[in-house]
C-alpha positions in Angstrom: 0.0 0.0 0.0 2.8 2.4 1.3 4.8 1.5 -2.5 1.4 2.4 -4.5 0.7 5.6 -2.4 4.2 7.3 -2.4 6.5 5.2 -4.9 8.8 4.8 -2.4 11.2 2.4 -4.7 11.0 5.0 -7.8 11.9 7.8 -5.5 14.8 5.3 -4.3 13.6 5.6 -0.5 12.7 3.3 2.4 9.7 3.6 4.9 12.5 4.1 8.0 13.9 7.3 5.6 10.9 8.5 5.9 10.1 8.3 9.0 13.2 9.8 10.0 12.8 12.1 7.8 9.8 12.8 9.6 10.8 13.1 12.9 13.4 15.1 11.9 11.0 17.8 9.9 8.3 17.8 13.1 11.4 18.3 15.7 12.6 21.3 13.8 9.1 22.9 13.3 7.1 21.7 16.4 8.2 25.1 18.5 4.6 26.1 16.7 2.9 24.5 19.3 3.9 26.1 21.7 4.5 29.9 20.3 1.0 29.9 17.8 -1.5 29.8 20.8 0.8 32.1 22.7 0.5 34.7 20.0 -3.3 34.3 19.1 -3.7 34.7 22.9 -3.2 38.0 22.9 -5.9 38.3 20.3 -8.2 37.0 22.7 -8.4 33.3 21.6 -8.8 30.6 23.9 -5.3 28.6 24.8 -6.4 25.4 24.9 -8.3 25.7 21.9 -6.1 27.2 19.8 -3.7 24.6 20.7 -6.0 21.9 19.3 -6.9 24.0 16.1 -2.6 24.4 15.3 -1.8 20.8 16.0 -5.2 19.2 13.9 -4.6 22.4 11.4 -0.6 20.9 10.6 -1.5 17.7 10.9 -4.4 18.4 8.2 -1.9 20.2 5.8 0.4 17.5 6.2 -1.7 15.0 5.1 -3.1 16.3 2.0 0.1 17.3 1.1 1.7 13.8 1.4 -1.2 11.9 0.1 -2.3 14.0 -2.7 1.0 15.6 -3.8 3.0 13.4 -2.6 5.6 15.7 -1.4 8.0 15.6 2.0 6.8 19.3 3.0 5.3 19.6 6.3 2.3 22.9 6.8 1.7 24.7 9.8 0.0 27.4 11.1 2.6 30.5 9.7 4.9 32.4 11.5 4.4 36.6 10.6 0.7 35.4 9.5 -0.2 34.7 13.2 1.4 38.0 14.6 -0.4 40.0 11.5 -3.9 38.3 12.5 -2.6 39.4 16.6 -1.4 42.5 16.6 -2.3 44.3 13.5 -5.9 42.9 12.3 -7.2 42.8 16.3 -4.4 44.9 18.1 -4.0 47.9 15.4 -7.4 48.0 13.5 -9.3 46.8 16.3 -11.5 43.8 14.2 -12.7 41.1 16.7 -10.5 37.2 16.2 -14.0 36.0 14.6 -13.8 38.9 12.0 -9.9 38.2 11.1 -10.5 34.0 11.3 -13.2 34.8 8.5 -10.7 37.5 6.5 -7.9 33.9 6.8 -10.9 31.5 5.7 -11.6 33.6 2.7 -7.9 34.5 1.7 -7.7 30.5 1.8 -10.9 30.4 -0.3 -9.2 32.8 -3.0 -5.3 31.1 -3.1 -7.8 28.1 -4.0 -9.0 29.3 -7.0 -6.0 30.9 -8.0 -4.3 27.8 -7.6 -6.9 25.6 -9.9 -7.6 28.1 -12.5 -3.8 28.3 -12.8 -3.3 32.4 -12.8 -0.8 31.9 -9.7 2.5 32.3 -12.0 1.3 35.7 -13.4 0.1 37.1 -10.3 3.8 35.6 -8.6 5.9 37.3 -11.2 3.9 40.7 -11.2 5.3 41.5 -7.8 9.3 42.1 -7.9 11.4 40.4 -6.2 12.9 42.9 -4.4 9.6 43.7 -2.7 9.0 40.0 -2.1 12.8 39.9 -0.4 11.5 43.1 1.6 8.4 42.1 2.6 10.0 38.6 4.5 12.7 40.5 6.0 10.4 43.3 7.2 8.1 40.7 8.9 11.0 39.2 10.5 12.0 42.1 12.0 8.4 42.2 13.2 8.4 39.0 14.7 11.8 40.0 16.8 10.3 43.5 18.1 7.5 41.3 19.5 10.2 38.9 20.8 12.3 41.8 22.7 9.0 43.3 24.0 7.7 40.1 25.6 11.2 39.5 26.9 10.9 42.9 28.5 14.1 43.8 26.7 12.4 46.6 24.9 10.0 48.7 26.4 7.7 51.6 25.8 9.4 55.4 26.3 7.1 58.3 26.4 10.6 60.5 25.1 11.8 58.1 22.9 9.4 55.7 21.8 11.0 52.5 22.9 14.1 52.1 25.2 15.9 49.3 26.8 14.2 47.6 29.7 15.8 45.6 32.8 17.9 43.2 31.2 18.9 41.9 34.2 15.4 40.8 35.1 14.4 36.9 35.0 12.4 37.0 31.6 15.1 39.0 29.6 18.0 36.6 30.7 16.1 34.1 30.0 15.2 35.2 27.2 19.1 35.7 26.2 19.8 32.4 26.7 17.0 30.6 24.7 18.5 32.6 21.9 22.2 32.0 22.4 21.2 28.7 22.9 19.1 27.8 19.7 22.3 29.9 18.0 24.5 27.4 19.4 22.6 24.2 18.8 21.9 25.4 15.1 25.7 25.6 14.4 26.4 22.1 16.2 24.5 21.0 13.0 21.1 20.0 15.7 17.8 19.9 13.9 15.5 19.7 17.0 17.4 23.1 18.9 14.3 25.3 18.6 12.1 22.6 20.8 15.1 22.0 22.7 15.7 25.5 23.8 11.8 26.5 24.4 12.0 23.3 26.6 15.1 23.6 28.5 13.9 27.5 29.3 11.1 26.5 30.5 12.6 24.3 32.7 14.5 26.9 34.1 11.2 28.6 34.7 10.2 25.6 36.3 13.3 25.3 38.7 13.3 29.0 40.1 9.5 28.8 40.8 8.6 31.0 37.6 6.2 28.5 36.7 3.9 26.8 37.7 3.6 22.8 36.9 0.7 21.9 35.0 1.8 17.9 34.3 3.2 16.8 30.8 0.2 14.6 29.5 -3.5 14.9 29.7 -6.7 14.9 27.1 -6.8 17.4 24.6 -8.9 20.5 25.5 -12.1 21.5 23.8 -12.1 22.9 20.6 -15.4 24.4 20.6 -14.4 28.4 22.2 -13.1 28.4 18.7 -14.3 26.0 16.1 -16.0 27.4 13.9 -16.5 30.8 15.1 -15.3 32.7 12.1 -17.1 36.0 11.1 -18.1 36.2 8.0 -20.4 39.3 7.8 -17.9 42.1 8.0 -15.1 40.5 6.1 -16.7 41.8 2.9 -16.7 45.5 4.6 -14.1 48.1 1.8 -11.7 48.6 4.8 -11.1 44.1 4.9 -10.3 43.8 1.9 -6.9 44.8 2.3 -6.5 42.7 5.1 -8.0 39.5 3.4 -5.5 40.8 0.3 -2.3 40.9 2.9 -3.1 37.1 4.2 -3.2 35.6 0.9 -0.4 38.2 -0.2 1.9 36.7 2.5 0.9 33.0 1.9 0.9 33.1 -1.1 4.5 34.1 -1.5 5.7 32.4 1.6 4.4 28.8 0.3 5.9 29.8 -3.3 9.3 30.3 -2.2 8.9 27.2 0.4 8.0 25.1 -2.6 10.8 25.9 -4.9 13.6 26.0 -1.8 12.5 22.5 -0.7 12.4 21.2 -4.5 15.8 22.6 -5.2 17.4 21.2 -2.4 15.7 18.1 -3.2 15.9 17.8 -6.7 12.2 17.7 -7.2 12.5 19.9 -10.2 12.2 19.1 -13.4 14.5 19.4 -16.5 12.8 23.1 -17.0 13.4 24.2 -13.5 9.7 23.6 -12.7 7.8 21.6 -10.0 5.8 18.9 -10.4 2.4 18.5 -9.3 2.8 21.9 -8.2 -0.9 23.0 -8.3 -1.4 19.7 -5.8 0.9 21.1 -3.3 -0.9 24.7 -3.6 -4.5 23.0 -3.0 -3.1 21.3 -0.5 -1.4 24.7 1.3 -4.7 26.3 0.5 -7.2 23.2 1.9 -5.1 23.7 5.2 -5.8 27.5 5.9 -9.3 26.8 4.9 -9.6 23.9 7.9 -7.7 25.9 10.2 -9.8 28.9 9.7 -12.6 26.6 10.6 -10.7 25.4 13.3 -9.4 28.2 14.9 -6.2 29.4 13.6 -4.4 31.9 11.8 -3.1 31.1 8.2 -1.8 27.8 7.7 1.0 27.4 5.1 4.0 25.3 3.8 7.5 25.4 6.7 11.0 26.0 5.3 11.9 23.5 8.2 11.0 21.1 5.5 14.5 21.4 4.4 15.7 19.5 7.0 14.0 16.6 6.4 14.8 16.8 3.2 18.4 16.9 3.9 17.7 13.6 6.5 16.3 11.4 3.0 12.6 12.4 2.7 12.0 12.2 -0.1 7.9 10.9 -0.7 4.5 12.5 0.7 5.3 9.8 3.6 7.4 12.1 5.2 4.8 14.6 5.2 2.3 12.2 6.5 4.4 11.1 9.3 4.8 14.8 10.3 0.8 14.7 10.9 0.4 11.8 12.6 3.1 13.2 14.9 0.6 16.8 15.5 -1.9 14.7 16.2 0.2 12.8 19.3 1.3 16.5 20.4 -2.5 17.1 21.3 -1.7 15.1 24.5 0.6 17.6 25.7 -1.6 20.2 26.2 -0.8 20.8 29.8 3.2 21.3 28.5 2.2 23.7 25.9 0.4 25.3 28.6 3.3 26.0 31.1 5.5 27.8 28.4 6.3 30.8 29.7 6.5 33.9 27.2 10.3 34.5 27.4 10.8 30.7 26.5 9.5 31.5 22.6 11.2 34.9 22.8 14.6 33.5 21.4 12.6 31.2 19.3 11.2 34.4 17.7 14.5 36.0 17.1 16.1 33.2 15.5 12.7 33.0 13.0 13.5 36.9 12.3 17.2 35.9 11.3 15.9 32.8 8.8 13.5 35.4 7.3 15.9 38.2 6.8 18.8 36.0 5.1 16.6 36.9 1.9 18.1 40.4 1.9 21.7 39.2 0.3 19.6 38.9 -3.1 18.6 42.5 -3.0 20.2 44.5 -5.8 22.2 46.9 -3.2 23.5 49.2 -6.5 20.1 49.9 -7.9 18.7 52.3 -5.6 15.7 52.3 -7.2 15.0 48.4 -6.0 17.3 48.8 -3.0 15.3 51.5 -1.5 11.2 50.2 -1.4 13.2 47.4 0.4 14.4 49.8 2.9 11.3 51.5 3.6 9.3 48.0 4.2 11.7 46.9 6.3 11.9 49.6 8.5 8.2 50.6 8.4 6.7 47.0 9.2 8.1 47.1 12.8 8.1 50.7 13.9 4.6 50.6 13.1 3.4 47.7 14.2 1.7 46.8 11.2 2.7 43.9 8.8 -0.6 45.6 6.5 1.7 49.6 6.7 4.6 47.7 5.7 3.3 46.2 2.8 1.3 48.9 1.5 4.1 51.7 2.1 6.1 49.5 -0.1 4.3 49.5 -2.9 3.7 52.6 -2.9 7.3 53.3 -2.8 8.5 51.1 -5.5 5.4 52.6 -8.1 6.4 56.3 -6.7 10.2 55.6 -7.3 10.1 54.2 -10.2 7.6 56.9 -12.4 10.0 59.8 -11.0 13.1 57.9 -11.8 11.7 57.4 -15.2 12.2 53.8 -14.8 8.3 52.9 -15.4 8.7 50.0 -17.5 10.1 48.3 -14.5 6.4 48.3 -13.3 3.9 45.8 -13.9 0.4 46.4 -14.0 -0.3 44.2 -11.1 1.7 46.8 -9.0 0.3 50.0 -10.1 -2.6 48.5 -9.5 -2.1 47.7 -5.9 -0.3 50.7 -5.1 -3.4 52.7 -6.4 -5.4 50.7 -4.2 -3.2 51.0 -1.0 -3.3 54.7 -1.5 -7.0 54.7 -1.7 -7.1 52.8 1.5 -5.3 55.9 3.0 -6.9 58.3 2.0 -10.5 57.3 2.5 -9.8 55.3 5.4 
């Protein structure tokens, strides 16, 4: 059954390959667990629930992904999609979690039709690449603002806007060390040193009386404070659309790149330089956020951390399925997730911010006309607080720069387009 599913003898693999492979993929990824109901948290969102909703979301993704496209890359809910839903579509704009859960279910609803009616390709290559490059780094400089404040390592300043807090308190040395720690373990060559560190600090927490014990295993918590609970009446209202727009945006371009870094290091590609079965792998990226909307969570999408199991011989959908069935054993270990203290995913956060800004070394740095719309998302996304302002300020930027510098053929209609649009949003509000 396992040879007629995945082809394991064509693809010149072995079912203990895979499951290493596996293993190894859910070990480098499985920090999610812990961080995603964290995050959506502070939106509001039941814990427990949340935790069920990430953990059935992945192991959903992964599934269809290694059945039906028969590929070894593992889904999860997304990092930079979970802190846009948190602190920009509920924190900033003030829309309730049921409001942004139904902005994610239909931004999953759209990458599914642009996956089977096959327009992806144009709408990928109207955006540059530089602005793609920009808009990663820019959210991974997001995601470690959000570390340093919950670390207590940057703090509000009425003078200044943002200072440095007591970094000799417990959270921010904590906080420290998960980071110098996952830094270490990463250069030792040690797939699992994200779950390792999040662990160990929280053990730390557990030894100075930080934290509380909770136990390790128990029954999954309910799902219901979230299942289901999406808001679809006010997702149509003018002022969503651009946050529906800025979910698929960032999917969309987050599972493309995925794709193609996990086929090239695992030679999926074809003679052309193109995936295979690639429209299976969208619908299956696209199937998940739809579930996990339903279930509960922020965007679901394809993990980089793929690459590692990849790297350990995965080379079937197998892999991908074996990275489910292990999200579905991590509902068990609710009360663990539970204990995590803040500072324990602070590090985790910072490292994510370094993966997602290593992107900028493929910026052309002598063209200041593509160097600089870079520049401005980069610094914009974090200082405002808005993954949405960071986005939109970019296009602007590259559309402005490029009509005055009487470079206009380096625009695409797609981007006027959507730079008109963003400056509507402004305006009018």
């Amino acid at each position: 059954m396992l040879e007629k599913l995945f082809k394991l003898k064509q693809n010149q693999t072995t079912l203990k390959q895979e499951v290493i492979a596996g293993l190894t993929t859910f070990l480098t990824m499985a920090y999610i667990i812990f961080v995603n109901p964290m995050m959506l948290a502070d939106a509001g969102m039941d814990h427990g629930a949340v935790f069920v909703a990430t953990c059935l979301a992945a192991a959903i993704g992964c599934l269809v992904m290694g059945l039906v496209a028969n590929y070894p890359i593992a889904l999860a809910p997304g990092m930079g999609l979970n802190a846009f839903f948190t602190y920009t579509v509920v924190g900033e704009m003030g829309y309730s979690w049921e409001t942004a859960l139904g902005a994610v279910f239909l931004s999953g609803i759209c990458f599914l039709v642009l996956s089977l009616v096959r327009i992806r390709e144009w709408v990928v290559n109207s955006i540059p690449m530089s602005l793609r490059i920009g808009i990663a780094a820019g959210i991974g400089l997001f995601l470690a603002l959000i570390g340093l404040k919950s670390a207590g390592i940057v703090v509000a300043n009425p003078a200044t806007l943002v200072a440095m807090g007591d970094i000799t308190a417990f959270p921010a040395v904590m906080a420290a060390l998960g980071f110098f720690l996952i830094i270490a373990m990463v250069h030792r060559g040690m797939k699992s040193a994200v779950i390792i560190s999040i662990l160990a600090i929280t053990g730390l927490g557990l030894l100075f009386g930080d934290v509380q014990y909770q136990g390790i295993v128990s029954t999954p918590p309910s799902i219901m404070p979230t299942f289901m609970k999406m808001d679809l009446s006010s997702v149509l209202e003018i002022s969503m659309l651009s946050v529906v727009f800025a979910f698929l945006f960032v999917d969309l371009f987050d599972t493309s790149g995925t794709l193609v870094a996990v086929a090239q290091r695992g030679g999926f590609l074809d003679d052309k330089g193109r995936l295979p079965r690639l429209n299976r792998a969208l619908t299956a990226d696209s199937t998940a956020t739809i579930a996990g909307a339903m279930l509960g969570t922020s965007t679901t999408t394809s993990y980089i951390e793929s690459t590692a199991g990849v790297s350990a011989g995965g080379r079937t959908g197998l892999t991908a399925v074996v990275v489910g069935l292990l999200f579905l054993g991590a509902l068990f270990i609710s009360p663990l997730a539970g204990m995590v203290p803040a500072y324990a995913t602070a590090g985790t956060l910072f490292y994510v911010a370094i993966l997602m800004m290593a992107g900028l070394v493929h910026v052309e740095w002598e063209d200041i006309t593509e160097a600089a719309p870079v520049v401005v998302v980069c610094i914009l996304m974090p200082l405002t607080f808005s993954i949405a302002t960071g986005i939109a300020m970019g296009f602007i930027s590259y559309a402005v720069i490029k009509l005055m510098s009487g470079r206009y053929k380096d625009l695409s209609v797609g981007v006027v387009i959507l730079a008109a649009l963003f400056v509507a949003k402004f305006i009018y509000g």
